[in-house]
C-alpha positions in Angstrom: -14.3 12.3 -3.0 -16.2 13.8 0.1 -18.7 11.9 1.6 -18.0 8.3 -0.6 -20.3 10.1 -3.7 -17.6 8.7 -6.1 -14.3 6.1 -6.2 -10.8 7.1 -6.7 -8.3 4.3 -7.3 -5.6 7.7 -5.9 -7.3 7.9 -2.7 -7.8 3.8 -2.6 -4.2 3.5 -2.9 -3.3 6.0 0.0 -6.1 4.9 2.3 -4.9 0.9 2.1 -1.5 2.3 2.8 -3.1 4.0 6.4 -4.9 0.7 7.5 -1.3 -0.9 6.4 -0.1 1.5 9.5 -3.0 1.1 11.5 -2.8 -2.8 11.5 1.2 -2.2 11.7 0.7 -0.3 15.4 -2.2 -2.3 16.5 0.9 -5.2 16.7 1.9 -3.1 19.9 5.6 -3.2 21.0 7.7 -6.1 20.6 10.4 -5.9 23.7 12.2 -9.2 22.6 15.2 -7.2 21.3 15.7 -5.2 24.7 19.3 -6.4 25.8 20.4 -5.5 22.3 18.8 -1.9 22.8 20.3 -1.3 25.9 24.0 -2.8 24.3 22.8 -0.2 21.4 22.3 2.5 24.0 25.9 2.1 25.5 28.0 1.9 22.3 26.4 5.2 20.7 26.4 7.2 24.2 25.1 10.8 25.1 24.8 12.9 22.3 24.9 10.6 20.0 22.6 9.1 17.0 21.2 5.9 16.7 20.3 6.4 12.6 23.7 4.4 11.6 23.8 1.4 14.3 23.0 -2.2 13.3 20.0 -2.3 15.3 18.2 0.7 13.6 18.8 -0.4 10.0 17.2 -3.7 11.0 13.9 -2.3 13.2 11.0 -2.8 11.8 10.2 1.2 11.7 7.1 2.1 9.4 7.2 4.4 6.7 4.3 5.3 4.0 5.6 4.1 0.9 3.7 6.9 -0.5 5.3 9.8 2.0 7.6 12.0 0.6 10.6 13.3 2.9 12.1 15.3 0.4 12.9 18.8 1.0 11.1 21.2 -0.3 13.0 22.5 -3.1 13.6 18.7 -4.1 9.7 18.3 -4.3 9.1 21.2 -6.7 12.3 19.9 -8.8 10.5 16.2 -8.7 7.3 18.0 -10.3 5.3 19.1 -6.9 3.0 16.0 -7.1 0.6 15.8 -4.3 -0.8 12.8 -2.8 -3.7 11.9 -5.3 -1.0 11.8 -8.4 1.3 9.9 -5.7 -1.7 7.6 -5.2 -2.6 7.1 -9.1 0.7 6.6 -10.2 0.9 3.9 -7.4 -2.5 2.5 -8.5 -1.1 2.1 -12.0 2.0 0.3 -11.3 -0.2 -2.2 -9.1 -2.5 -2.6 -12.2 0.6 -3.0 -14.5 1.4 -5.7 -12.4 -1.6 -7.6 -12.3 -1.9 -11.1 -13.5 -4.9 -13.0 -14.3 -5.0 -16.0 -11.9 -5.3 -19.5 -13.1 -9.1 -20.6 -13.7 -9.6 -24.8 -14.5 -11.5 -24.8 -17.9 -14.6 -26.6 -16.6 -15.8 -24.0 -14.3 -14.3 -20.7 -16.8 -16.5 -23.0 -19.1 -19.3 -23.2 -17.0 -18.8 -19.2 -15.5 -19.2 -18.5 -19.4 -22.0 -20.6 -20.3 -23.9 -18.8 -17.2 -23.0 -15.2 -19.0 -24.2 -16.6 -21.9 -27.5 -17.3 -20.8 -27.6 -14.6 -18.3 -26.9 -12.0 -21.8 -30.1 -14.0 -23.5 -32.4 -13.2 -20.8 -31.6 -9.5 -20.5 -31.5 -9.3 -24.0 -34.8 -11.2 -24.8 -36.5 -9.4 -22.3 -35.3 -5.5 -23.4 -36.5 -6.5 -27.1 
């Protein structure tokens, strides 16, 4: 996939998931919350972890849907997929999930009457 010579919907998938993170920092910090952190601070004190307090499970921390923070072990178990499998099975499920949107039937009619003609000209003039 070096140098854009080809299209991979695997490497689509992961990249959309970076500008996701890039557009996610660019936001910058939000300090609207900092009595709570502070309050936060207190109750867990020194030596402490924050992973289990109220205001951690309801941050707005980022994490790559796609990243795997499994150990090791658990990733070979799981089938050792790297991140172009992670990135086509992700590309399928989005596919799976597409839905055709809503066309009014006088411009799908007129959209197919343009292919129509468009497919007698190219055709007319190969022959």
């Amino acid at each position: 996939m070096e140098g854009t010579l080809g299209v991979s919907y695997a490497k689509t998938m992961i990249d959309l998931e970076q500008v996701d993170a890039f557009y996610h920092f660019c936001q910058g910090c939000n300090f609207g919350d900092i009595e709570e952190i502070f309050e936060t601070v207190r109750e867990v004190g020194a030596g402490g972890h924050f992973l289990g307090s109220a205001h951690t499970r309801k941050a707005n921390l980022f994490i790559f849907p796609s990243q795997n923070n499994t150990p090791y072990e658990q990733w070979e178990l799981d089938g050792k997929k790297d991140s172009a499998q992670v990135g086509l099975e992700k590309a399928k499920n989005w596919l799976l999930r597409y839905q055709t949107p809503a066309i009014e039937q006088d411009v799908d009619g007129a959209l197919q009457n343009f292919i129509s003609e468009r497919e007698s000209e190219i055709s007319t003039k190969v022959e």
